[in-house]
N, C-alpha and C positions, 0 to 999 in steps of 0.2 A: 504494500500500500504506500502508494507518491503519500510523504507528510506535507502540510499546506508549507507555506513561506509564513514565516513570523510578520505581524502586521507592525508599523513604526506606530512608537506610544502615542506620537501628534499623529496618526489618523486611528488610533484604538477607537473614539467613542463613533466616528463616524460611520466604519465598517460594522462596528455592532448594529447602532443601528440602522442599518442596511438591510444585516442578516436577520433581524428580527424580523424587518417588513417585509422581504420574500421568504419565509421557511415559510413550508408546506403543511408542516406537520410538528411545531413545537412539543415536549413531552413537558409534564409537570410532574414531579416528586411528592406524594406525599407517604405517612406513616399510617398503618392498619393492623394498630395493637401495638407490637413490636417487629413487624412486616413493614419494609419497603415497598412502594407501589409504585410505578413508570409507566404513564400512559401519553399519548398525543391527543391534545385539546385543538379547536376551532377557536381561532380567534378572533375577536368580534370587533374589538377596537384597539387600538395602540397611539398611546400619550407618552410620547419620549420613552421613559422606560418603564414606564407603567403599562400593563399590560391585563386587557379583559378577554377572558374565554367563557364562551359557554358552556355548561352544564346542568343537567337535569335535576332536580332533587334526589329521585330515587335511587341514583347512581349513587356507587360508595365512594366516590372524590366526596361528597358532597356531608357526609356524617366527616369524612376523616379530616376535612380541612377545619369542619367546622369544632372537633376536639383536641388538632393541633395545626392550628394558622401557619405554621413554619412553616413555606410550602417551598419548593424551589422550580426553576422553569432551564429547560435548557435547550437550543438551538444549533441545528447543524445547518453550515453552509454549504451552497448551494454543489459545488465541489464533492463534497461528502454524502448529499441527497442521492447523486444518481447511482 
């Protein structure tokens, strides 16, 4: 596997986000008990790096964020997607 090219610290926040606003397929992190959980979310809107997905209630994102908010999000570039 080619490893990407290291990105220069003065364009780090740009190429973020970048990669935020084309991935296809974001995954979010959350905890289910003492279970890790990694799924891909739909995202609905994006404010700098603030970032809204949807999800259903009955889904278990939706108990697990709500018993521990610590959530994490992570994005593959575009490079890496295909």
């Amino acid at each position: 596997m080619k490893l990407p090219t290291p990105v220069p610290e003065n364009e780090l926040r740009a190429v973020a986000l970048e990669t935020i606003r084309k991935a296809k397929f974001p995954m979010v992190a959350t905890i289910d008990g003492d279970q890790p959980r990694v799924r891909p979310v739909s995202t609905v809107r994006v404010d700098g790096f603030t970032v809204y997905f949807a999800n259903l209630k009955r889904y278990g994102k939706t108990a697990e964020i709500k018993a521990n908010p610590q959530v994490r999000k992570a994005y593959l570039g575009e490079e890496i997607q295909e």
